[in-house]
N, C-alpha and C positions, 0 to 999 in steps of 0.2 A: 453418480459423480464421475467427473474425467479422474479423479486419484483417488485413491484410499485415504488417507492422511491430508487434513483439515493444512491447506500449505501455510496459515497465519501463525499458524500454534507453531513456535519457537522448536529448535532440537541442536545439537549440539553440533549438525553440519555448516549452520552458516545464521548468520545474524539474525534477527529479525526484521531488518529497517526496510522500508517499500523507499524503490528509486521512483522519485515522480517527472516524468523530462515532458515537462511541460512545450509546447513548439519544435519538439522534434522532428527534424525532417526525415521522409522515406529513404532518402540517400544515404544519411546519417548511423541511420536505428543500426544498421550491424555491426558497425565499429564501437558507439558508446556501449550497446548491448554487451558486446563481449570487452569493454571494459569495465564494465559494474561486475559482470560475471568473475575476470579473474582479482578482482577485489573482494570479491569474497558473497554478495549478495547474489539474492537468488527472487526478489520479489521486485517487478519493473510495472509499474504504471505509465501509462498514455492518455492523457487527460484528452477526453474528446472533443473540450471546445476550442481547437486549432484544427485547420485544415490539413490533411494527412495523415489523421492520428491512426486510424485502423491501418493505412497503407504500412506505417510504418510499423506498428504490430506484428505487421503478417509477415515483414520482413525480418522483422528478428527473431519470429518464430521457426522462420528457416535456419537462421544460423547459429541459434543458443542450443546448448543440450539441452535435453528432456528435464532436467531436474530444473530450469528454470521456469518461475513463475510469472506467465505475462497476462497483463489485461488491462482495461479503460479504468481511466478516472471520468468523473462527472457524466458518469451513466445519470440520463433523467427520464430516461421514458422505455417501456417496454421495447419497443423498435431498435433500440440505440445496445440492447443486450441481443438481440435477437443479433444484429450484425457483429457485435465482440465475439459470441459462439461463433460466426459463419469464419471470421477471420482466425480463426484457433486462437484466443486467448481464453482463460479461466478464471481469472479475476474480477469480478464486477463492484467497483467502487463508485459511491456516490459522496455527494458531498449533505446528501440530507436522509430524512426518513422517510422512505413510502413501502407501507405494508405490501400493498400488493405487487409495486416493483420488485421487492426481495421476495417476493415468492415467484415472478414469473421467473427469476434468474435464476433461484434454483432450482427449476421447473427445468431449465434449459441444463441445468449439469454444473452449473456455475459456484464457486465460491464468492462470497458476499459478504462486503462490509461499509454497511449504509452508515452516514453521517449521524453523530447523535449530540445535543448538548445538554442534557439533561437526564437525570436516571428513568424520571419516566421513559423520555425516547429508549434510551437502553433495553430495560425490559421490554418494551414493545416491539423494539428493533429482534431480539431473542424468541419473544415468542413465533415473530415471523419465520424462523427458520435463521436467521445471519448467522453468519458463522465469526464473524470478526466485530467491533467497534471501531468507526472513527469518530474520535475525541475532537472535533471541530467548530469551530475553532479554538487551538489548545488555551486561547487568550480565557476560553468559558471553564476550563479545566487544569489549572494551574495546581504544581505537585503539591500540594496542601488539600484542593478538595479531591484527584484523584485518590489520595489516601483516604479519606472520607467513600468514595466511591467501593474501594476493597472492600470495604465493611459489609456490604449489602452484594457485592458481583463480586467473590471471590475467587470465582474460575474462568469468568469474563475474559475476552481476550480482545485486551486496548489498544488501540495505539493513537496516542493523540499526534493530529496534523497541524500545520498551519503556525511558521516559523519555527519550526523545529532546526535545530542546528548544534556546533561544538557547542553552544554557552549554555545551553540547558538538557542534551540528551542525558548528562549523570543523574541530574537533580530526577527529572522524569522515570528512571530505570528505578532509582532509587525507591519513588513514590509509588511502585507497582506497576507502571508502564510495561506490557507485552513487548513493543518495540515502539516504532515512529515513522511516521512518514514523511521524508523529504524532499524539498521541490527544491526551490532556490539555493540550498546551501549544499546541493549535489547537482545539481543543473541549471545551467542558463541557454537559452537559446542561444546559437551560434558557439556554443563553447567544443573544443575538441574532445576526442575520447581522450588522448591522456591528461588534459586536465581533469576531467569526468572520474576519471578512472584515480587518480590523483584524492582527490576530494574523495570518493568515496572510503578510498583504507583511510583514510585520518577519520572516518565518522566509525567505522567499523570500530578502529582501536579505541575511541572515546566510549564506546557501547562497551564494550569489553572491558575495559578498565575500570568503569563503573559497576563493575559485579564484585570489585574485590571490597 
């Protein structure tokens, strides 16, 4: 593995929420990068189906310290992990489940958190090796049956995707949610770092204040 330490599993350094910048430009990634960074996150997602996405990876792989976590979203095919390793990120997120995807990625060194909507997918997602859950979409996992889901994946490490935002990340935390993954309500295309940056400590402190 590129780390010792599974980067999904939460610690007392920094939140657990994934920035997801969906249509980020290469030009862009080092400024939003290092403002999701001094806002306190440390997991950034690059959703692969826009043009640029590795470029822009590889860019802010230059400019973020070490302790950030960078990698693709909508990993779908063996090839598409093979080039995330080339471009130094370590995150490989899919939006579905394929056994043998999660294993060629973490074949490559990769941390991995394949899409699941159902506990079967879950265990099966686990058995392949994943190191994370995505709860996708959260609309199939709403905090009443992810409570239901702790019963059976008690040391599972969740985080449901897919409208996540201020109006439901307490309810979620509450429900046993690991963290969350954010697209829209920490990113839009064309948006600056310091709104980026902006957006992101107001989702931080809603995470955090949902613990008390």
């Amino acid at each position: 593995m590129k780390a010792n330490t599974n980067p999904f599993a939460p610690t007392p350094a920094y939140p657990p929420l994934v920035a997801i910048l969906r249509g980020l430009q290469p030009e862009e990634a080092a400024e939003v990068g290092l403002a999701l960074y001094a806002a306190g996150l440390r997991l950034i997602e690059v959703p692969l189906n826009r043009p640029g996405a590795l470029q822009a990876l590889s860019l802010m792989r230059q400019a973020l310290p070490a302790d950030a976590h960078l990698g693709a979203g909508t990993v779908l095919r063996p090839e598409q992990a093979d080039a995330l390793s080339e471009a130094g990120g370590t995150l490989a997120i899919s939006p579905h489940l394929d056994p043998d995807l999660v294993r060629h990625s973490v074949g490559l060194g990769l941390w991995t958190m394949p899409g699941v909507a159902t506990v079967s997918e879950a265990f099966a997602a686990l058995r392949a090796g994943a190191h994370a859950l995505k709860a996708f979409p959260n609309d199939a996992l709403p905090p009443e049956a992810l409570r239901a889901w702790r019963t059976v994946l008690p040391e599972a490490l969740i985080y449901p995707v897919g409208g996540m935002g201020l109006h439901n990340l307490a309810a979620y935390r509450r429900a046993g949610a690991t963290g969350a993954g954010l697209g829209s309500a920490i990113y839009r295309a064309g948006d600056s770092a310091s709104v980026v940056g902006e957006r992101a400590r107001e989702l931080v402190q809603a995470w955090q204040a949902a613990e008390r």
